[in-house]
GUNU-159397 format. One record per atom (N, C-alpha, C): residue number from 1; residue in three letters; atom name; x, y, z. Coordinates in steps of 0.001 Angstrom, whole numbers, plus 500000, padded with zeros to 6 digits. Atoms other than C-alpha are relative to their C-alpha. Layout:
BEGIN
+-----+-----+----+--------+--------+--------+
|   k |   r |  a |     c1 |     c2 |     c3 |
+-----+-----+----+--------+--------+--------+
| NUM | ALA | CA |      X |      Y |      Z |
...
+-----+-----+----+--------+--------+--------+
This chain:
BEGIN
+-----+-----+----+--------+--------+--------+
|   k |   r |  a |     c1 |     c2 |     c3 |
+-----+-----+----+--------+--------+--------+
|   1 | UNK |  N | 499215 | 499154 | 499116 |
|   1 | UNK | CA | 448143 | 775191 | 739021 |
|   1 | UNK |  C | 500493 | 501211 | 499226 |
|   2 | UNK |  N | 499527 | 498985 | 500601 |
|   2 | UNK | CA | 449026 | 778685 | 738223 |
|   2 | UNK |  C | 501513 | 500486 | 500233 |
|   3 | UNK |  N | 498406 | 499692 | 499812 |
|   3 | UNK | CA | 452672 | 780313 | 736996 |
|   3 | UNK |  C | 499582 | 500755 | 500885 |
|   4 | UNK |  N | 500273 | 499421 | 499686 |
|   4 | UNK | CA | 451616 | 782790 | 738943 |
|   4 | UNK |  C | 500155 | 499636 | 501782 |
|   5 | UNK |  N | 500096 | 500492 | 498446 |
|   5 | UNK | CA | 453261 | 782005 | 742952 |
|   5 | UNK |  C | 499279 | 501275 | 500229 |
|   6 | UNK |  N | 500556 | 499520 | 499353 |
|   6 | UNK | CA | 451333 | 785140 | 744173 |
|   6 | UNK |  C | 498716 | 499590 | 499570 |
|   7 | UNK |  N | 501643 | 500255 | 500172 |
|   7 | UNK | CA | 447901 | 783725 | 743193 |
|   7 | UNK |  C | 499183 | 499427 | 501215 |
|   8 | UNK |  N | 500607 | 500779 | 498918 |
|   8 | UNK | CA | 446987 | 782397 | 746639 |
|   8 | UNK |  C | 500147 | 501494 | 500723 |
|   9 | UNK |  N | 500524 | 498588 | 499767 |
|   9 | UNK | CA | 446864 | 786234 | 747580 |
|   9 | UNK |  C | 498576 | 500036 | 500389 |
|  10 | UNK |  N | 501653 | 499147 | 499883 |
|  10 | UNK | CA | 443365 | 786563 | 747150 |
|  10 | UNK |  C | 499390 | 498962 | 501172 |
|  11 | UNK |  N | 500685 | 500815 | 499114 |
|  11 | UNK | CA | 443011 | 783979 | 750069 |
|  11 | UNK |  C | 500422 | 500914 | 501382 |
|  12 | UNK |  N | 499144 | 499476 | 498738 |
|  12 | UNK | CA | 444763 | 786699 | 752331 |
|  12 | UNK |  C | 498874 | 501394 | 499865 |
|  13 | UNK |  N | 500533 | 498723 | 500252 |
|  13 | UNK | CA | 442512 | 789355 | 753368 |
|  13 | UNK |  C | 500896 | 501167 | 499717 |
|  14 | UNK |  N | 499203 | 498810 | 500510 |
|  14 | UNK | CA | 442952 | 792728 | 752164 |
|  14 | UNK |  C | 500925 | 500625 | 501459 |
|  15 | UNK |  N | 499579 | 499266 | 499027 |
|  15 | UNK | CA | 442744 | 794163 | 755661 |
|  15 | UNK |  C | 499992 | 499095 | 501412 |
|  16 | UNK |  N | 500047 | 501354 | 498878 |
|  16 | UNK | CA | 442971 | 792051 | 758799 |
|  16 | UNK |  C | 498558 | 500399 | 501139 |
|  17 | UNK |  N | 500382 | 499915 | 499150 |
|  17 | UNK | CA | 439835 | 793060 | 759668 |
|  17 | UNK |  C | 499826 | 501353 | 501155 |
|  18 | UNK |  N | 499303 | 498762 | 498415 |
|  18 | UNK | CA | 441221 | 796641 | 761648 |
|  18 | UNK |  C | 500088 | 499347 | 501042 |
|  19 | UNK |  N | 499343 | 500558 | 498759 |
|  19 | UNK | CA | 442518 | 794501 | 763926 |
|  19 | UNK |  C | 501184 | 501384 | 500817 |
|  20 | UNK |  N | 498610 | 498731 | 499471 |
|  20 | UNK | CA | 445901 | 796714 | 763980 |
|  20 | UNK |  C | 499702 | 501097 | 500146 |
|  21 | UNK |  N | 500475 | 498230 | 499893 |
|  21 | UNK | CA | 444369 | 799827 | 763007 |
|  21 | UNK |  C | 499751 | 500436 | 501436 |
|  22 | UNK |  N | 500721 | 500205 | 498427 |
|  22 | UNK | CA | 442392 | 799146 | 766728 |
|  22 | UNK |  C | 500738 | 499744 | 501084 |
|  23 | UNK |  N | 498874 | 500458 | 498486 |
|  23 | UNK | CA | 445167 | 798089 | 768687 |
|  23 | UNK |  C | 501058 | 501125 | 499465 |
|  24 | UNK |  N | 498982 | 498760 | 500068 |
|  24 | UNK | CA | 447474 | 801272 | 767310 |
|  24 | UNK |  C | 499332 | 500856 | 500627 |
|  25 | UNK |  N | 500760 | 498545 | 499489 |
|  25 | UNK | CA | 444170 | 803598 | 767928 |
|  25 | UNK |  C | 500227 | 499905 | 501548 |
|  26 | UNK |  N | 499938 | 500253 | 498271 |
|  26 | UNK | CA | 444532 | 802206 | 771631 |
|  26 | UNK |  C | 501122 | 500396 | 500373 |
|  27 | UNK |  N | 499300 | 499463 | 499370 |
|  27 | UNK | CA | 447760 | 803120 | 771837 |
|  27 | UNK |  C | 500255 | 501456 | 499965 |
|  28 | UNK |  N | 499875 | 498891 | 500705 |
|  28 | UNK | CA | 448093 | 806433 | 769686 |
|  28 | UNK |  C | 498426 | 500774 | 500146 |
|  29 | UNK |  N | 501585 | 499066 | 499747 |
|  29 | UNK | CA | 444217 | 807637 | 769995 |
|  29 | UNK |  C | 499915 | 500668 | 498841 |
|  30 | UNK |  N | 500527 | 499340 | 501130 |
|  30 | UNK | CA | 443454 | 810174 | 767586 |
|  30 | UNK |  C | 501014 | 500468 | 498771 |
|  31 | UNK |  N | 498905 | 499804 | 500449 |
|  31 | UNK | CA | 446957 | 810291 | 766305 |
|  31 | UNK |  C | 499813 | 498399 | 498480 |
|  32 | UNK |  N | 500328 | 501014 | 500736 |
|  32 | UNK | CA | 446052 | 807397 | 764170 |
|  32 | UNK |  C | 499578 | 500551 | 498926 |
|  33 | UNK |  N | 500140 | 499523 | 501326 |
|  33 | UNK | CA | 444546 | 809197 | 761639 |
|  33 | UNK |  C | 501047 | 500527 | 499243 |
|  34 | UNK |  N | 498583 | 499327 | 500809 |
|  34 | UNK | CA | 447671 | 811200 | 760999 |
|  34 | UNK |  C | 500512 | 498651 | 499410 |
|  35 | UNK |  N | 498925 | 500879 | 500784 |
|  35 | UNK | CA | 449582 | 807982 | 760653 |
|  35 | UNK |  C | 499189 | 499403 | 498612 |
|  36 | UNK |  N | 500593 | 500367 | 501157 |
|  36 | UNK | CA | 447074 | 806572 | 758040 |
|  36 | UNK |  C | 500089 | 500300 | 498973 |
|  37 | UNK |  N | 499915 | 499296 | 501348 |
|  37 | UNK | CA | 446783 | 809398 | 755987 |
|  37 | UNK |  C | 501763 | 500498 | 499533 |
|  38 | UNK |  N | 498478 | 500328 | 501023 |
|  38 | UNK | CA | 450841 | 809588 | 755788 |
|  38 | UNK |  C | 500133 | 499110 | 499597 |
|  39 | UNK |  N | 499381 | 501509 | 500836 |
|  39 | UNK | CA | 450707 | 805922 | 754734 |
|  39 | UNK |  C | 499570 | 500398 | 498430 |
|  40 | UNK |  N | 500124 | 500079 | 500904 |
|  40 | UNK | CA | 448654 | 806927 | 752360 |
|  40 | UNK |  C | 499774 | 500704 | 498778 |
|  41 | UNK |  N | 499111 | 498939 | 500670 |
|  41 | UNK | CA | 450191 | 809877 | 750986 |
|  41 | UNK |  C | 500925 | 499305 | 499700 |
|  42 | UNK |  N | 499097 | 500316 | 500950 |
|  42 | UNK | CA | 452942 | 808274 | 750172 |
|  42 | UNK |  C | 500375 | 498585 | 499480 |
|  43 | UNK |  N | 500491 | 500786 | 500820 |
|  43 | UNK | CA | 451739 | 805238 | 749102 |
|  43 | UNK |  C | 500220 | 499673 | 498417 |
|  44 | UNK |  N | 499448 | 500059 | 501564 |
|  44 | UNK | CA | 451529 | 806185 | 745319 |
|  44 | UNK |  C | 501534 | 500426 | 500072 |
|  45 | UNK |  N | 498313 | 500421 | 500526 |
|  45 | UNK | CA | 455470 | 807270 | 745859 |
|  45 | UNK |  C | 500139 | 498866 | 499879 |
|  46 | UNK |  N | 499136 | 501169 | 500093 |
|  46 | UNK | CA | 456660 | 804131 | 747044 |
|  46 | UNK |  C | 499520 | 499297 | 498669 |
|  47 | UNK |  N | 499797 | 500614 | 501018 |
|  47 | UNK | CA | 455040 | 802702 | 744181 |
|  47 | UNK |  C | 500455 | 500070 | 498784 |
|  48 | UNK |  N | 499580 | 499572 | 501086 |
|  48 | UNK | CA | 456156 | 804881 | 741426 |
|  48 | UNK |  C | 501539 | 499861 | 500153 |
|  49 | UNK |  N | 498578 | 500232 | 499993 |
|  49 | UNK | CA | 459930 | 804377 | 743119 |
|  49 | UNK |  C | 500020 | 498711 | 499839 |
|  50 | UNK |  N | 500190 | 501480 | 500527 |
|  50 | UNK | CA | 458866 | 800562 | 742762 |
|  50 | UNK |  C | 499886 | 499525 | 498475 |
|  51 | UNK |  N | 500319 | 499951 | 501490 |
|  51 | UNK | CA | 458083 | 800864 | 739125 |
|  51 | UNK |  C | 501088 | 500718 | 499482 |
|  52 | UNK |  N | 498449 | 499564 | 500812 |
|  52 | UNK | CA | 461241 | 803010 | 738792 |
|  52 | UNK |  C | 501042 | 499418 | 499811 |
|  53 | UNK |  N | 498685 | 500846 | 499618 |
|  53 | UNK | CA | 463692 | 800780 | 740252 |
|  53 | UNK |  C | 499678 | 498990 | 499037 |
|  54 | UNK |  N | 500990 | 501801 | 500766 |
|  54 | UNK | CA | 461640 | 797575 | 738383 |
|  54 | UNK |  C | 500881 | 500471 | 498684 |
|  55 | UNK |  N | 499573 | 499473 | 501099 |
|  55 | UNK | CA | 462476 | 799857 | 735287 |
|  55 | UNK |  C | 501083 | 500037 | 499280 |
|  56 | UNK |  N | 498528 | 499764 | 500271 |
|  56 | UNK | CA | 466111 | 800470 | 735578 |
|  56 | UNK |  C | 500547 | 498408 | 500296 |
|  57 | UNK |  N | 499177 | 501075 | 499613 |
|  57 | UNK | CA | 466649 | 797114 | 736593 |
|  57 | UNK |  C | 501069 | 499712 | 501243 |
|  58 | UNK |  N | 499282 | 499541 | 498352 |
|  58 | UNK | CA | 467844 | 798126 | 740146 |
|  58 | UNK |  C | 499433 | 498816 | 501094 |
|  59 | UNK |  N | 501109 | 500442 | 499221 |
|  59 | UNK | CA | 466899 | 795314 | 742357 |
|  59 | UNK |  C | 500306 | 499828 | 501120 |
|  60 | UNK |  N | 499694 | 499774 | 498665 |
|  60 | UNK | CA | 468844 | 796219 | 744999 |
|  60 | UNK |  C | 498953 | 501280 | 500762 |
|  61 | UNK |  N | 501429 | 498957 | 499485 |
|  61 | UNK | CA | 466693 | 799248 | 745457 |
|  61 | UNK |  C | 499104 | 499857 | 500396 |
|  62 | UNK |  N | 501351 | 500746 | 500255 |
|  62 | UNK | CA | 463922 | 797266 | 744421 |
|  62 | UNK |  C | 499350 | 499354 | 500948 |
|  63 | UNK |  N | 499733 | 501073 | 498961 |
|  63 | UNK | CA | 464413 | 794983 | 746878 |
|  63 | UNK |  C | 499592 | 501185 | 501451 |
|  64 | UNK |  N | 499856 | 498709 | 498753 |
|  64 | UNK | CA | 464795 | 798027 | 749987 |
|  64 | UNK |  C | 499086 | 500769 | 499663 |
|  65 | UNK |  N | 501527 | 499676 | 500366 |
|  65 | UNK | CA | 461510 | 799487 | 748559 |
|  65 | UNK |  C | 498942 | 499390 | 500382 |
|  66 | UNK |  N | 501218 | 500916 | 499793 |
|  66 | UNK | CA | 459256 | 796335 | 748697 |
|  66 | UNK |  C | 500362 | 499846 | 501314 |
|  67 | UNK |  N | 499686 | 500152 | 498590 |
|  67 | UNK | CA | 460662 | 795868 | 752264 |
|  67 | UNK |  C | 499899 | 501213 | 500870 |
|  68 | UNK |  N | 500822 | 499399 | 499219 |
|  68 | UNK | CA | 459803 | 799028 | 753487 |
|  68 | UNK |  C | 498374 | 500173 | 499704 |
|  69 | UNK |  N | 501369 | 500352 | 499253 |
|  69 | UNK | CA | 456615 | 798849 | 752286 |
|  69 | UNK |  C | 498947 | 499060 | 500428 |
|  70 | UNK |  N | 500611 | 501290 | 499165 |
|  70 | UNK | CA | 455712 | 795591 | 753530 |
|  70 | UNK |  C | 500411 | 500275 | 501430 |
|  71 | UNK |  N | 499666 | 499544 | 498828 |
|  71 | UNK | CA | 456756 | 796632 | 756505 |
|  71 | UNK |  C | 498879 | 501235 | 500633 |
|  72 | UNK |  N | 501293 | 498772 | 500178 |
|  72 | UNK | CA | 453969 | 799925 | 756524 |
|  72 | UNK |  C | 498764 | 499344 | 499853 |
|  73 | UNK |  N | 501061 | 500852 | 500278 |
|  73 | UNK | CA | 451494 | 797601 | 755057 |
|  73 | UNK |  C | 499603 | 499411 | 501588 |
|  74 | UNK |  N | 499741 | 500362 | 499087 |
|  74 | UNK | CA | 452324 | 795145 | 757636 |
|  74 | UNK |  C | 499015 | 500400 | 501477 |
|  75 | UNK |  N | 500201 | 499409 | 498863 |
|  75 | UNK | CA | 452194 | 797316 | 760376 |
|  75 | UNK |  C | 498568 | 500560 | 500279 |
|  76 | UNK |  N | 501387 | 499724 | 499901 |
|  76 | UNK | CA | 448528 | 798788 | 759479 |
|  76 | UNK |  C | 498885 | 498942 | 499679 |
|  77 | UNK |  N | 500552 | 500718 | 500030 |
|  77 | UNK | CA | 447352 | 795481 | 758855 |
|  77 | UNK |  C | 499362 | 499585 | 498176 |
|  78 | UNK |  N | 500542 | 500112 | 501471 |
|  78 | UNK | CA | 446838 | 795446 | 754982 |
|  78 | UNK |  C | 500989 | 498893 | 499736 |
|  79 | UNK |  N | 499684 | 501062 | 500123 |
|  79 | UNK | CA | 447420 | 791821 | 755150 |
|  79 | UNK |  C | 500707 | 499345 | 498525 |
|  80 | UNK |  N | 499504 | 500989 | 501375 |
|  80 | UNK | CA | 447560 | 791026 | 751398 |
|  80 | UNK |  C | 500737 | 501153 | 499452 |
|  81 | UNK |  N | 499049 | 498906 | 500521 |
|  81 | UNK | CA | 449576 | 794325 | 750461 |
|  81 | UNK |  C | 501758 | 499010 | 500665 |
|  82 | UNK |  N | 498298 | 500688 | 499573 |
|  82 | UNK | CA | 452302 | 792988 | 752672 |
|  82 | UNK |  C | 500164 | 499274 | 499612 |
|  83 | UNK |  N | 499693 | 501513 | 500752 |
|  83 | UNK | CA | 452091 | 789375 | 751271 |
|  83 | UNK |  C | 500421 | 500368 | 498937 |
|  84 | UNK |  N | 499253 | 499937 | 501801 |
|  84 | UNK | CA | 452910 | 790401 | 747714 |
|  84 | UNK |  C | 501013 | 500893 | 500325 |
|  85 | UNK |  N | 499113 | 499441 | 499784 |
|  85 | UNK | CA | 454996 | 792826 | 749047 |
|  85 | UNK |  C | 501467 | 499167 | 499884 |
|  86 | UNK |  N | 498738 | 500920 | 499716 |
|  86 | UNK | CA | 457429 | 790216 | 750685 |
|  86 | UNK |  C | 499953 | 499342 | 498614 |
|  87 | UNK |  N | 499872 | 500478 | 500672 |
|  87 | UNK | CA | 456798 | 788299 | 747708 |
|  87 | UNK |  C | 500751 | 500309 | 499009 |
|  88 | UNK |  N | 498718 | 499358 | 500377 |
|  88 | UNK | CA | 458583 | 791011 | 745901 |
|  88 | UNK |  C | 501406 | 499759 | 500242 |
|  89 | UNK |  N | 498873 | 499707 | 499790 |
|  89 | UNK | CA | 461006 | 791566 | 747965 |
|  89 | UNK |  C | 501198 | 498796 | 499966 |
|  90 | UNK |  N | 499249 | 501396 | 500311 |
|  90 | UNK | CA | 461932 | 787684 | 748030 |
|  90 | UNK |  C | 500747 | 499764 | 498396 |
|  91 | UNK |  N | 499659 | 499724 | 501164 |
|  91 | UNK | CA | 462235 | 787800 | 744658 |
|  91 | UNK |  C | 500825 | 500630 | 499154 |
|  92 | UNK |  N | 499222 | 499173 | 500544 |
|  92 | UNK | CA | 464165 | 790769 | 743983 |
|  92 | UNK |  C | 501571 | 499755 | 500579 |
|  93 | UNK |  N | 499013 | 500266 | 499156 |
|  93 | UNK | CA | 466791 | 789347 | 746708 |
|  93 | UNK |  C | 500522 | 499077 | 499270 |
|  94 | UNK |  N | 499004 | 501167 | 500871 |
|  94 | UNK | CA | 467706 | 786583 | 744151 |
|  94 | UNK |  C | 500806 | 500723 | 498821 |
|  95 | UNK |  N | 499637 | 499394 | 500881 |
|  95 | UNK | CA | 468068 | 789019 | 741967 |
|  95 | UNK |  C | 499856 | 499988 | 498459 |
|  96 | UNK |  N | 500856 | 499884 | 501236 |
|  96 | UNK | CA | 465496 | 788727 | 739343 |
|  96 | UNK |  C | 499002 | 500704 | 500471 |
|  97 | UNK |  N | 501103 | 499045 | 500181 |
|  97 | UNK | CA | 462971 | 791584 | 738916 |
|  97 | UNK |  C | 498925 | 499240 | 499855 |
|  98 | UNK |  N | 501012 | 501264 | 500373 |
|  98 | UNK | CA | 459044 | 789528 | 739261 |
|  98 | UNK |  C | 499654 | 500995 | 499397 |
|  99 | UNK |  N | 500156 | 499846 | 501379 |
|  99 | UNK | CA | 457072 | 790125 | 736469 |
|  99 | UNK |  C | 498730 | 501315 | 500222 |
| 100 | UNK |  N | 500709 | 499145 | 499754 |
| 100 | UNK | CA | 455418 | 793499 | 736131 |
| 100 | UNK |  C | 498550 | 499688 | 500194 |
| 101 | UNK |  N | 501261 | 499938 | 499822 |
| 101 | UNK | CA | 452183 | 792247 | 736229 |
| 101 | UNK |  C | 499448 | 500680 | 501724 |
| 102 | UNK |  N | 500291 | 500078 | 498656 |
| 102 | UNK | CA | 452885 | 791712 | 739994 |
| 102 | UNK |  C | 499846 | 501663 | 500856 |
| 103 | UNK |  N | 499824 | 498776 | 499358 |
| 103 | UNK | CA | 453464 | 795258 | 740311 |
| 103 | UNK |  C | 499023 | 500771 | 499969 |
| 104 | UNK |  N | 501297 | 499397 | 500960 |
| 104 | UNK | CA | 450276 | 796091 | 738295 |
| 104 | UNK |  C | 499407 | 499580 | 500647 |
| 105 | UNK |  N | 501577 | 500699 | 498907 |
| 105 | UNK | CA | 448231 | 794015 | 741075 |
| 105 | UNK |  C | 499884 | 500721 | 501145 |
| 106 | UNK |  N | 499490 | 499243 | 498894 |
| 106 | UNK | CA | 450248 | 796078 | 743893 |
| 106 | UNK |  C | 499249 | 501518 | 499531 |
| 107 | UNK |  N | 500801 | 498483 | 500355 |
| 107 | UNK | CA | 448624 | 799579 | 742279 |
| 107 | UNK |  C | 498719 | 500040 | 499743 |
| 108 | UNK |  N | 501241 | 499940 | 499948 |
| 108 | UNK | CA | 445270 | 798370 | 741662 |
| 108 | UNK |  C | 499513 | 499852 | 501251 |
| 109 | UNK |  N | 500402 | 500170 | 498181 |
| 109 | UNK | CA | 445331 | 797149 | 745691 |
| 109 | UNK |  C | 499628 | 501100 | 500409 |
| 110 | UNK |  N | 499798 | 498371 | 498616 |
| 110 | UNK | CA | 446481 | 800565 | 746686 |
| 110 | UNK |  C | 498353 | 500136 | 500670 |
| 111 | UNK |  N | 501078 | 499358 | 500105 |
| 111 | UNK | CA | 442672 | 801953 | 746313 |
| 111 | UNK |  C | 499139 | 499329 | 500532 |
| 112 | UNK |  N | 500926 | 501000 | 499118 |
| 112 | UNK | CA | 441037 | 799205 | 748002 |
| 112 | UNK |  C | 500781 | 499745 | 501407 |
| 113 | UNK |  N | 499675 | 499807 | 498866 |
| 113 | UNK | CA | 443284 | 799312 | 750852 |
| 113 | UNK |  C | 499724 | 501494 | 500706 |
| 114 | UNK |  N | 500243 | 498879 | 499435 |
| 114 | UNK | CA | 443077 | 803115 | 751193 |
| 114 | UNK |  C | 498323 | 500166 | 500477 |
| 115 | UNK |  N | 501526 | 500130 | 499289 |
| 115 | UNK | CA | 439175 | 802490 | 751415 |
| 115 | UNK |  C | 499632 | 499618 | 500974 |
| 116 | UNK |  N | 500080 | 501029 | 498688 |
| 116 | UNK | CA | 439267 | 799743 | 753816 |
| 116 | UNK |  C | 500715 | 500921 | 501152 |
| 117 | UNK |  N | 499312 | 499279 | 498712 |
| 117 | UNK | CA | 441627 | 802001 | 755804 |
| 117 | UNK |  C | 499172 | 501162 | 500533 |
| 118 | UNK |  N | 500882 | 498714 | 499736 |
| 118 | UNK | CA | 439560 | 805380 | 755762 |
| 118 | UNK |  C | 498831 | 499082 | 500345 |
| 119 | UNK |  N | 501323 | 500302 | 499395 |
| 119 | UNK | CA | 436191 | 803353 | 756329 |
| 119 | UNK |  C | 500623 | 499442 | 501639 |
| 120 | UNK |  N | 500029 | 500075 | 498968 |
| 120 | UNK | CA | 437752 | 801923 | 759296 |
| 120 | UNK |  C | 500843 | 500755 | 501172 |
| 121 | UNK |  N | 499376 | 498957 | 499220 |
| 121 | UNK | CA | 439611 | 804872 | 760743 |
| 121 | UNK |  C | 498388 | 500558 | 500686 |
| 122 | UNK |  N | 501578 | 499504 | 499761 |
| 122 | UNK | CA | 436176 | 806455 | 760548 |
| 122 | UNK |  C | 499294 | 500300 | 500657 |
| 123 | UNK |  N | 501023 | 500303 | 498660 |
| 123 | UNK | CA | 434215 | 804718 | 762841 |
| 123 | UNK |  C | 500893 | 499706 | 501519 |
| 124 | UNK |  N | 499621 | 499645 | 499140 |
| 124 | UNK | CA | 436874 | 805700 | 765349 |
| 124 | UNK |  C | 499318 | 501073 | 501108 |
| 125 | UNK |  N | 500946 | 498856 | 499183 |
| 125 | UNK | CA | 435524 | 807792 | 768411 |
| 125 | UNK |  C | 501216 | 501062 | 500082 |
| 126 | UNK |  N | 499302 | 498780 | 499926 |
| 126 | UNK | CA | 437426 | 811246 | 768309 |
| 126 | UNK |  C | 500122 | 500684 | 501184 |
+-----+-----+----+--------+--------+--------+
């Protein structure tokens, strides 16, 4: 068994699929792209304010960081972004900082979620 409680991650897809993406485009239509590409514009912030707060030892911040963006995640369906997300944010609510690695798994995601997201914006009809 691994120290490691987020290791059952990689059983969570990345993306659900564009499930959500598909049921937002239905409601929003072509407006969907906008919201995407603000997720993922500011994407690398939230994580560099995640790595700041981690830094200073802020984990009240820390905490109100990983919870909005599990919440963004969430909402566009980047299933295993949000899972480690909350996993953060659980974490930071006790009020121990988890262990940078976890944060180091959260920035290598980004780039495989932003793919998964742009390939399936994509093959939206305009």
């Amino acid at each position: 068994m691994s120290d490691d409680p987020t290791h059952d991650l990689d059983n969570i897809s990345l993306l659900d699929h564009g499930l959500k993406l598909r049921l937002l485009h239905d409601e929003v239509g072509d407006e969907i792209r906008l919201i995407v590409d603000k997720f993922l514009e500011i994407l690398p912030i939230r994580l560099q304010t995640l790595r700041a707060y981690h830094a200073a030892g802020d984990t009240v911040n820390f905490t109100i960081e990983a919870h909005r963006l599990k919440g963004a995640a969430a909402t566009l369906g980047a299933e295993r972004m949000g899972a480690l997300c909350a996993h953060l944010e659980a974490r930071a609510k006790t009020g121990i900082l988890p262990d940078p690695r976890q944060l180091q798994r959260l920035t290598e995601m980004a780039p495989r979620v932003a793919e998964a997201m742009n390939h399936i914006v994509r093959h939206f009809r305009v």
